[in-house]
Backbone as a chain_set.jsonl record, in Angstrom:
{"seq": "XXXXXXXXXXXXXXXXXXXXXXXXXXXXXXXXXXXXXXXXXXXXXXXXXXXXXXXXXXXXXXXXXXXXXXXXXXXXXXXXXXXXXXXXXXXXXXXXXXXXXXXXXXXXXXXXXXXXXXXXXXXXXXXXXXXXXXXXXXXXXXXXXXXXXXX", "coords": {"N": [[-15.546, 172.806, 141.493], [-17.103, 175.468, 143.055], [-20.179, 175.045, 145.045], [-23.076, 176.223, 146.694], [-25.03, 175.176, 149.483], [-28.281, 175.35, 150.54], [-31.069, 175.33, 153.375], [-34.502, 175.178, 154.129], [-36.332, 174.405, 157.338], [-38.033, 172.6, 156.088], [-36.479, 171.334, 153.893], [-34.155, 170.385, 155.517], [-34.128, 167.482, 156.283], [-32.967, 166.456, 153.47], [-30.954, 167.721, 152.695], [-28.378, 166.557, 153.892], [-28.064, 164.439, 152.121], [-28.104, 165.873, 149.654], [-25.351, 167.392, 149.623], [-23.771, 164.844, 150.063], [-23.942, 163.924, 147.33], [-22.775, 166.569, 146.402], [-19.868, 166.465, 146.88], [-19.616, 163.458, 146.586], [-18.733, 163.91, 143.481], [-17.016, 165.426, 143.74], [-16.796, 168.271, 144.258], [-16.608, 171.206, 145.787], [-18.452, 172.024, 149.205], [-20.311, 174.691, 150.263], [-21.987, 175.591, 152.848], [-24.608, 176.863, 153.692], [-26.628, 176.255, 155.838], [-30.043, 175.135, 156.622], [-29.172, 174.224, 159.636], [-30.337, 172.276, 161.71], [-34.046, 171.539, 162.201], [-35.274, 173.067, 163.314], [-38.167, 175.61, 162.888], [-37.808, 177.941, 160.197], [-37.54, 181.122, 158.09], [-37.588, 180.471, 154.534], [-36.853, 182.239, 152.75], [-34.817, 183.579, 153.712], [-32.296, 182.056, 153.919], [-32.271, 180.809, 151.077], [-31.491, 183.89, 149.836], [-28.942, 183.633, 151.012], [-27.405, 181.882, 149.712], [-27.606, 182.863, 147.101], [-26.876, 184.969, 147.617], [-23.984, 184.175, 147.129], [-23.918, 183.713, 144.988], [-23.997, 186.064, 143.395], [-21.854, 187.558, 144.232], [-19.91, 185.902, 143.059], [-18.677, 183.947, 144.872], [-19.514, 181.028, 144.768], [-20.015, 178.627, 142.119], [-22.32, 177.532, 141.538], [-25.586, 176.798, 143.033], [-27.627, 175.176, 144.992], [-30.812, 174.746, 146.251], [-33.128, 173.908, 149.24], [-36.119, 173.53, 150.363], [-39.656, 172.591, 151.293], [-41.446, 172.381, 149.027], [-39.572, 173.368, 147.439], [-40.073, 175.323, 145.48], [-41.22, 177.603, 147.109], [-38.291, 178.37, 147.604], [-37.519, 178.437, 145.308], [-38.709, 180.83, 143.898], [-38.03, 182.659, 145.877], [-35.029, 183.288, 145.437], [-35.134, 183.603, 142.808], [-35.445, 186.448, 142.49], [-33.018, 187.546, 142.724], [-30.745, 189.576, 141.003], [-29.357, 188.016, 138.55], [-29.414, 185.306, 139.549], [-30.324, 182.255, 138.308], [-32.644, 180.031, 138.989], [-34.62, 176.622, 138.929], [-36.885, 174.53, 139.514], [-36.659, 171.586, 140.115], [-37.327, 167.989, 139.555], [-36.381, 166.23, 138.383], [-34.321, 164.597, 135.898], [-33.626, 165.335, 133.808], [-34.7, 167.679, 133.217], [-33.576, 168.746, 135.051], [-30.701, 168.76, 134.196], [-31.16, 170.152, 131.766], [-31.767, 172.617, 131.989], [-29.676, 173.789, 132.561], [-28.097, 173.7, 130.257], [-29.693, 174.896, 128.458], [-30.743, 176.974, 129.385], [-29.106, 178.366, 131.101], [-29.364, 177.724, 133.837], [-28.357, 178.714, 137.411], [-29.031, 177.48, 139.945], [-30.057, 175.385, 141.389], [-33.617, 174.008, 142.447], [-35.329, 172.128, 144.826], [-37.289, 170.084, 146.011], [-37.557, 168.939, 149.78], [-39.496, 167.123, 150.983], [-40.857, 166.251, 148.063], [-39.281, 164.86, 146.443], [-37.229, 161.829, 146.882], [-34.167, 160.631, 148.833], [-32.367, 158.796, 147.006], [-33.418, 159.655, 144.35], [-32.8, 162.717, 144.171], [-30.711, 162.384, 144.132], [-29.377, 161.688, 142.088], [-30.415, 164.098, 140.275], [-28.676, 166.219, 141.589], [-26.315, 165.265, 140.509], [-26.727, 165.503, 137.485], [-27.722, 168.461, 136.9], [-24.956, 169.008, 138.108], [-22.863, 168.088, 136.568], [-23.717, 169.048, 134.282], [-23.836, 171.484, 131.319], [-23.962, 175.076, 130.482], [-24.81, 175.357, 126.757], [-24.407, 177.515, 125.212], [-25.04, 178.063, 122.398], [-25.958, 180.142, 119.835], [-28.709, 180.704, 119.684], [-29.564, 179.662, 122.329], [-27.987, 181.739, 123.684], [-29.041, 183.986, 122.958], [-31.686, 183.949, 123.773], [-30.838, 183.549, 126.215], [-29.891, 186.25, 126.558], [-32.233, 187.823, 126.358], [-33.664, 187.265, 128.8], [-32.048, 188.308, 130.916], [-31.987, 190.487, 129.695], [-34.774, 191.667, 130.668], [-34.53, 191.218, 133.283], [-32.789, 193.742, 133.993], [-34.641, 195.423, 132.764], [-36.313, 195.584, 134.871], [-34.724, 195.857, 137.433], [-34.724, 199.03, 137.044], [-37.176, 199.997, 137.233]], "CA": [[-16.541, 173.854, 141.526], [-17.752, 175.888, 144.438], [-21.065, 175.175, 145.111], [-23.674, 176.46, 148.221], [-26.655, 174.376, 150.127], [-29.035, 176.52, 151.753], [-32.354, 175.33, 152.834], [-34.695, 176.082, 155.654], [-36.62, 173.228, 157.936], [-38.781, 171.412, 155.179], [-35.375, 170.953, 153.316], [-33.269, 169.857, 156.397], [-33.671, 166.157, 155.89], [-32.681, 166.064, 152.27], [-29.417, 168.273, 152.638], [-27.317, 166.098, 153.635], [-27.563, 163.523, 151.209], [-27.278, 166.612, 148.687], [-24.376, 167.56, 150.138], [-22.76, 164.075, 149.905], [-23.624, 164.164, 145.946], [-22.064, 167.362, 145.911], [-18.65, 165.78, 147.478], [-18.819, 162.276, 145.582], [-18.379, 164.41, 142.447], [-15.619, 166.182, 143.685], [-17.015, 169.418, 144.275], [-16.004, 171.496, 147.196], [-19.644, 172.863, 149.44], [-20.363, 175.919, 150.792], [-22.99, 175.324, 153.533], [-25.319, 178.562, 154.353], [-27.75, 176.271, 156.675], [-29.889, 175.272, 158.203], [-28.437, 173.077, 160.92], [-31.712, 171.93, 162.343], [-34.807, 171.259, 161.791], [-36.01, 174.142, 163.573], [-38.321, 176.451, 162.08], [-36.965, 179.314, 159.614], [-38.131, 181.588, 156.497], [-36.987, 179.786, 153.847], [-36.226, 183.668, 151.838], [-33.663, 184.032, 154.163], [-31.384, 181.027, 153.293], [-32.174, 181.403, 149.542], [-30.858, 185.146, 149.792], [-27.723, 183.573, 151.456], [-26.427, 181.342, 148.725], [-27.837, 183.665, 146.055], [-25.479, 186.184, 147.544], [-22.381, 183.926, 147.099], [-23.631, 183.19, 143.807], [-23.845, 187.342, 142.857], [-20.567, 187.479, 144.557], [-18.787, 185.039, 142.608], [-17.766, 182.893, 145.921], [-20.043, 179.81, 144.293], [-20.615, 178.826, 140.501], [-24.013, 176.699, 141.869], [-26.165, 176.806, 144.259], [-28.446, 174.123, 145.307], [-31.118, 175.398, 147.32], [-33.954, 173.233, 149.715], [-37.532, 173.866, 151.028], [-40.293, 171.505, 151.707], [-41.684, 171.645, 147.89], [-38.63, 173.607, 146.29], [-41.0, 176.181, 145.281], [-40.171, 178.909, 147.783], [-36.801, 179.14, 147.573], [-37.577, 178.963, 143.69], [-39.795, 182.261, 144.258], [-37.12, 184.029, 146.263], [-34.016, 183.135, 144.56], [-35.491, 184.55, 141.638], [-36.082, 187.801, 142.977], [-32.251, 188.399, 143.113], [-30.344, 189.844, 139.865], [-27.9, 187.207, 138.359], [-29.525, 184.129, 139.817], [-31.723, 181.76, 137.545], [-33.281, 179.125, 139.422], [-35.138, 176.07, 138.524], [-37.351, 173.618, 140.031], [-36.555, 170.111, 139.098], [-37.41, 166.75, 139.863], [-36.505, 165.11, 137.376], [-32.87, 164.664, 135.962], [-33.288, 166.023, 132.236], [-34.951, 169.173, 134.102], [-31.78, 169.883, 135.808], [-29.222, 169.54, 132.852], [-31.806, 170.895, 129.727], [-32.153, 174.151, 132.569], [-28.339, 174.852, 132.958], [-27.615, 173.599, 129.029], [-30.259, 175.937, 127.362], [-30.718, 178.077, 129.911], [-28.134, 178.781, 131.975], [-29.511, 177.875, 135.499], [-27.112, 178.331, 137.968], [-29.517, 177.441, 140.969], [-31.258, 173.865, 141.351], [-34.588, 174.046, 143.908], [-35.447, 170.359, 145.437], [-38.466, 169.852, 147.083], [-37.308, 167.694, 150.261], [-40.943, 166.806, 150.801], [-41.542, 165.919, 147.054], [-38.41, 163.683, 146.155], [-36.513, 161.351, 148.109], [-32.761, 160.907, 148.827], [-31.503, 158.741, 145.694], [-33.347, 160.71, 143.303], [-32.206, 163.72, 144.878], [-28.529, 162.75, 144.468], [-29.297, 161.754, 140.359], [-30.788, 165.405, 140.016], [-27.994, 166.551, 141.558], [-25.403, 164.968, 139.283], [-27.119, 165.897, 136.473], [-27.504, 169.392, 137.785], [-23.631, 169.472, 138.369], [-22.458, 168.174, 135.178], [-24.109, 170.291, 133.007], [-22.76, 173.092, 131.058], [-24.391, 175.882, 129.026], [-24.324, 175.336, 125.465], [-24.402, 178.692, 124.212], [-25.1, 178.553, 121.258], [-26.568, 181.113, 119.218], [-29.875, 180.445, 120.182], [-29.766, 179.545, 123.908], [-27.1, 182.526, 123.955], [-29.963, 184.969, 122.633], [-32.681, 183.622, 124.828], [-30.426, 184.041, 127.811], [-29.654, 187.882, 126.867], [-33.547, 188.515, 126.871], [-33.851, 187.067, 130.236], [-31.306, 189.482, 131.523], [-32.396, 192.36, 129.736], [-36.084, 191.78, 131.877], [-33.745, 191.674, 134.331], [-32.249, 195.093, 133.87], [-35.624, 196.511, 132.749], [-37.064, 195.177, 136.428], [-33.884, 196.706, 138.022], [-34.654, 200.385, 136.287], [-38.35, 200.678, 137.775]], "C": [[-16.991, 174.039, 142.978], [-19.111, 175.635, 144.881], [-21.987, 175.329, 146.821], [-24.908, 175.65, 148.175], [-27.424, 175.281, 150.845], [-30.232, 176.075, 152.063], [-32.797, 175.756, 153.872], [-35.25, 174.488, 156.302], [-37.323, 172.205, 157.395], [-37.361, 170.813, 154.52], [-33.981, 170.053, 154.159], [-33.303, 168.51, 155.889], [-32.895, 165.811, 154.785], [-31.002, 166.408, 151.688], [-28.422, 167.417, 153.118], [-26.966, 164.815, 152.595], [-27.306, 164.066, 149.96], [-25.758, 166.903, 148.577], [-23.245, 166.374, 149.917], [-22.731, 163.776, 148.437], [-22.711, 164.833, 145.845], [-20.292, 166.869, 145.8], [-18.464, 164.964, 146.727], [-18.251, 162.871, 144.042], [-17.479, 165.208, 142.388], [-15.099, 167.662, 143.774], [-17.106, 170.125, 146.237], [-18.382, 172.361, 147.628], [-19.369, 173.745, 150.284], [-21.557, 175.656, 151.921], [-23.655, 176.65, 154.356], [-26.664, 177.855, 155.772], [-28.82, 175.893, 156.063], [-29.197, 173.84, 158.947], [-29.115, 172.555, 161.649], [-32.873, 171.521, 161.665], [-36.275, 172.179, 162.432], [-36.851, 175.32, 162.611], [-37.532, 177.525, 161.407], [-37.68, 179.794, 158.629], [-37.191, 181.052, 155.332], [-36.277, 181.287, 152.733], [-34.542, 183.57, 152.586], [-32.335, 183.175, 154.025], [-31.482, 180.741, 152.012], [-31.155, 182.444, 149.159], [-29.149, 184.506, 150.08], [-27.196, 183.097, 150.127], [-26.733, 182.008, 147.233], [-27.067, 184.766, 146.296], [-24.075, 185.821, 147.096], [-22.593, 183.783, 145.553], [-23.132, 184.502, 142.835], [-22.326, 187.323, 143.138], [-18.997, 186.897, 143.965], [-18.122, 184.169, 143.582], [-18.853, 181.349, 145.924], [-20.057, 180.154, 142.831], [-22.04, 178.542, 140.585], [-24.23, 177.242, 142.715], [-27.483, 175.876, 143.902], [-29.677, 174.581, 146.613], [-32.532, 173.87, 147.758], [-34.93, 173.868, 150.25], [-37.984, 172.462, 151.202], [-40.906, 171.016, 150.018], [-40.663, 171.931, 146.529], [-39.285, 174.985, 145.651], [-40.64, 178.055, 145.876], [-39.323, 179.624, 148.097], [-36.597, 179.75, 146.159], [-37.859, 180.322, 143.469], [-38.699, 183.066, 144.401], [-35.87, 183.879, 145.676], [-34.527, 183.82, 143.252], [-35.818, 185.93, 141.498], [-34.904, 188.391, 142.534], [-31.436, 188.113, 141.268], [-28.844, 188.249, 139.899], [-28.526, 185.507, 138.936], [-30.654, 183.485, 139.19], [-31.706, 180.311, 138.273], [-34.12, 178.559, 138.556], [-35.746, 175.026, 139.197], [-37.083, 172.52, 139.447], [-36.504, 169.196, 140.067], [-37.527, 166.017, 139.252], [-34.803, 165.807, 136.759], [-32.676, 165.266, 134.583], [-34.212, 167.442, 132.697], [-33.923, 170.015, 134.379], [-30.853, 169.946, 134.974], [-29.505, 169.915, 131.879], [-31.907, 172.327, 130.689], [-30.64, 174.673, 132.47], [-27.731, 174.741, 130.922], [-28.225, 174.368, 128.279], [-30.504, 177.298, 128.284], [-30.135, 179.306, 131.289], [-28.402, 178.868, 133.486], [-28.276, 177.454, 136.237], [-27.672, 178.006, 139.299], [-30.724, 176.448, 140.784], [-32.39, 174.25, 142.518], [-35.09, 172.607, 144.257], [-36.575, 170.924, 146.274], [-37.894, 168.419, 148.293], [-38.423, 167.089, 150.446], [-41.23, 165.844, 149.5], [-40.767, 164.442, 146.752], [-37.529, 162.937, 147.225], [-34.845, 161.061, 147.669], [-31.997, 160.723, 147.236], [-31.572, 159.633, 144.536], [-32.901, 162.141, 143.196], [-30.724, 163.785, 144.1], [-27.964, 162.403, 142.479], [-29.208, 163.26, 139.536], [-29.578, 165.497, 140.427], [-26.238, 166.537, 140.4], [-26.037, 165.114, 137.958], [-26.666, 167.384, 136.064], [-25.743, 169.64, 137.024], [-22.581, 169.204, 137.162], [-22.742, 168.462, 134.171], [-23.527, 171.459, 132.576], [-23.313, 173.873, 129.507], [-23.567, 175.847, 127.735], [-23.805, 176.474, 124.862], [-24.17, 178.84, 123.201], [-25.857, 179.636, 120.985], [-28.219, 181.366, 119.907], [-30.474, 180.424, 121.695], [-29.404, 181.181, 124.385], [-28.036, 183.826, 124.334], [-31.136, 185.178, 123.559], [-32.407, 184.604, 126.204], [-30.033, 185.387, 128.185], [-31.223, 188.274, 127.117], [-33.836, 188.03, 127.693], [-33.018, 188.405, 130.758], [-31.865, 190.734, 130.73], [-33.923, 192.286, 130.572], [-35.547, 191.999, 133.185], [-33.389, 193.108, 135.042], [-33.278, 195.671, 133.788], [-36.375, 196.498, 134.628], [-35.899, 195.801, 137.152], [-34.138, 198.268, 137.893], [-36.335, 200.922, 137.026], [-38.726, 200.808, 139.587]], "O": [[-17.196, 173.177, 143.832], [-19.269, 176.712, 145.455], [-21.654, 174.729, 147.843], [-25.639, 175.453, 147.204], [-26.97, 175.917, 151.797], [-30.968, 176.262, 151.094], [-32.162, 176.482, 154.636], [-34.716, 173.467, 155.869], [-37.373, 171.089, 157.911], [-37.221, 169.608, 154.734], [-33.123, 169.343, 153.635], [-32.488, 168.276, 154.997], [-32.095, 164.89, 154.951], [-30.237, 165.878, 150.883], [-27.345, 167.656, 152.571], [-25.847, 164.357, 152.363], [-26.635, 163.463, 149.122], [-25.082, 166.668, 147.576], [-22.077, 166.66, 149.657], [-21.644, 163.367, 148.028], [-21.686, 164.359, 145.355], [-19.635, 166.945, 144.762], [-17.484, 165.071, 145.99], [-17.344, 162.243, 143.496], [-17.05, 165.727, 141.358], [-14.002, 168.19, 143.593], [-17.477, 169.682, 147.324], [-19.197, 172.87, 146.858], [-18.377, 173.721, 151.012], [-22.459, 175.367, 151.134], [-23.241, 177.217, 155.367], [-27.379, 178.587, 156.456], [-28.845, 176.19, 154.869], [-28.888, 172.718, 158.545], [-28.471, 172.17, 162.625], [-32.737, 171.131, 160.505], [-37.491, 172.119, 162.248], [-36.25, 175.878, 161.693], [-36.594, 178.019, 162.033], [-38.524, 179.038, 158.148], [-35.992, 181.327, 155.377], [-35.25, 181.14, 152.07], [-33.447, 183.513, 152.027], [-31.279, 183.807, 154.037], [-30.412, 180.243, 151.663], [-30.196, 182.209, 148.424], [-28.23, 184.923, 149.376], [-26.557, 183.893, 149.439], [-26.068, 181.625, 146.271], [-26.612, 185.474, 145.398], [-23.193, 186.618, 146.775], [-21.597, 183.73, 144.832], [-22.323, 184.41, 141.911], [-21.582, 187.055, 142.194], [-17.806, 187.141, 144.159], [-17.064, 183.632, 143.253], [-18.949, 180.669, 146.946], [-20.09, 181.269, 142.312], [-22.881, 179.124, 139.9], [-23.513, 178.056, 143.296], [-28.146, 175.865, 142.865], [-29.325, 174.705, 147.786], [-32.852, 173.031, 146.915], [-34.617, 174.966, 150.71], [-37.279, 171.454, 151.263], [-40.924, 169.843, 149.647], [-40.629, 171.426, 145.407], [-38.369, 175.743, 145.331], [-40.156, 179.083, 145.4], [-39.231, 180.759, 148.565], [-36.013, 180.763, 145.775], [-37.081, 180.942, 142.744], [-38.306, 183.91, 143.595], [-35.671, 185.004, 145.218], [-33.884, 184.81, 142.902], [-36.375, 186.45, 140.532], [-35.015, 189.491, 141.994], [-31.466, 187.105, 140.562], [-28.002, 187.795, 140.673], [-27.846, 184.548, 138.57], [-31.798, 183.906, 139.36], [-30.764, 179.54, 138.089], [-34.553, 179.192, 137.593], [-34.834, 174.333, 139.646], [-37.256, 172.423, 138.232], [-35.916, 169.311, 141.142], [-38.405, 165.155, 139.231], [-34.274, 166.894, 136.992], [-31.56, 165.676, 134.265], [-33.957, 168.327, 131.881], [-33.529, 171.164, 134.177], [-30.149, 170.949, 134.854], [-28.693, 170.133, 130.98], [-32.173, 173.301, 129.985], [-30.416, 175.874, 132.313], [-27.058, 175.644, 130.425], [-27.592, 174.747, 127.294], [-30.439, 178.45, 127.856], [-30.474, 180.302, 131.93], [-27.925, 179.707, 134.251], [-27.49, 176.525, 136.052], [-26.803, 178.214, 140.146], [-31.841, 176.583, 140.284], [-31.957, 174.817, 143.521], [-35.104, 172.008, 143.181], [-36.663, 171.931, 146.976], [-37.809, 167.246, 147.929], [-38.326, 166.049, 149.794], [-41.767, 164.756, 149.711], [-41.269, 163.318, 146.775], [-37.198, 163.457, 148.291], [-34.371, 161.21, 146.543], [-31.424, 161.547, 146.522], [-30.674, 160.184, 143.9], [-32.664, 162.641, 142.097], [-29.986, 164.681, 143.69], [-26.935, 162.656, 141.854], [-28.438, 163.599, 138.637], [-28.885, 164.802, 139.685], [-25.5, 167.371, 139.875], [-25.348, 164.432, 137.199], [-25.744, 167.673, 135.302], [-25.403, 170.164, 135.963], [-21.659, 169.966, 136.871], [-22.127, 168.2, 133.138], [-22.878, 172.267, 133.239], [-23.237, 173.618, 128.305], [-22.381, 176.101, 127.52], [-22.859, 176.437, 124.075], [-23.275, 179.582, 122.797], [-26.471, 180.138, 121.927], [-28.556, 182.339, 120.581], [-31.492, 180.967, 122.123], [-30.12, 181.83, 125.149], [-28.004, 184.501, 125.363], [-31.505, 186.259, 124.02], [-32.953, 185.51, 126.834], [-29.845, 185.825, 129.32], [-31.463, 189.026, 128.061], [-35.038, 188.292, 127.655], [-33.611, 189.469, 130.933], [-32.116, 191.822, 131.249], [-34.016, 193.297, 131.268], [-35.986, 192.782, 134.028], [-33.608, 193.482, 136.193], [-33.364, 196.607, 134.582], [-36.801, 197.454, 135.276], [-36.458, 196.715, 137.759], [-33.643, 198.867, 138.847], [-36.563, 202.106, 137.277], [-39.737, 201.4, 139.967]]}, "num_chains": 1, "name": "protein.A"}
């Protein structure tokens, strides 16, 4: 699986030990930044790996801030990408198994590396159930979607 890192300077520390989850599991990364620890708007590296995700050139995306929060915010802005805050490891695989998140948010601030790299494998081996139920859910998300696209 393809998956992208994107965070901005609260998230810097934490990315690369995401990053080496992503890898021990065998999954190729996409890296949108940042490369520092220099300030940045954290929208603007959200938007990035939420574009590869519209795009189809990721299945995931893993995004970083300082509480996870802000990227949560703007990642959710863009059609097709359902984000989820999690810090905690049945967070990240009950969000992509019932509800099809395809975009983890990490607070680097909140959690630290190991748990980080649990979430992540959680996260990454998850896989919407779709059943009937989840299935249904996840069409009336998207149709809010579509109605919020139309105004």
């Amino acid at each position: 699986m393809r998956v992208a890192i994107a965070c901005d300077h609260g998230g810097f520390p934490l990315k690369a030990h995401v990053i080496e989850a992503v890898r021990s599991l065998g999954h190729e990364v996409v890296d949108f930044g940042v490369f520092s620890e220099e300030r940045v708007d954290y929208p603007d590296f959200a938007e990035k790996a939420g574009r590869a995700l519209q795009r189809g050139e990721v299945e995931r995306a893993i995004l970083i801030c300082a509480s996870g929060i802000g990227v949560n915010i703007a990642a959710n802005k863009m059609r097709g990408v359902y984000a989820g805050v999690c810090h905690d490891t049945y967070s990240a695989h009950q969000g992509v198994e019932h509800d099809n998140m395809n975009a983890l948010c990490l607070g680097g601030r909140i959690i630290g590396p190991e748990l980080a790299k649990e979430i992540v494998r959680a996260f990454l081996n998850a896989k919407f159930l779709g059943e009937d139920r989840y299935q249904r859910r996840f069409e009336k998300v998207q149709a809010l979607e579509e109605e919020a696209k139309r105004r």
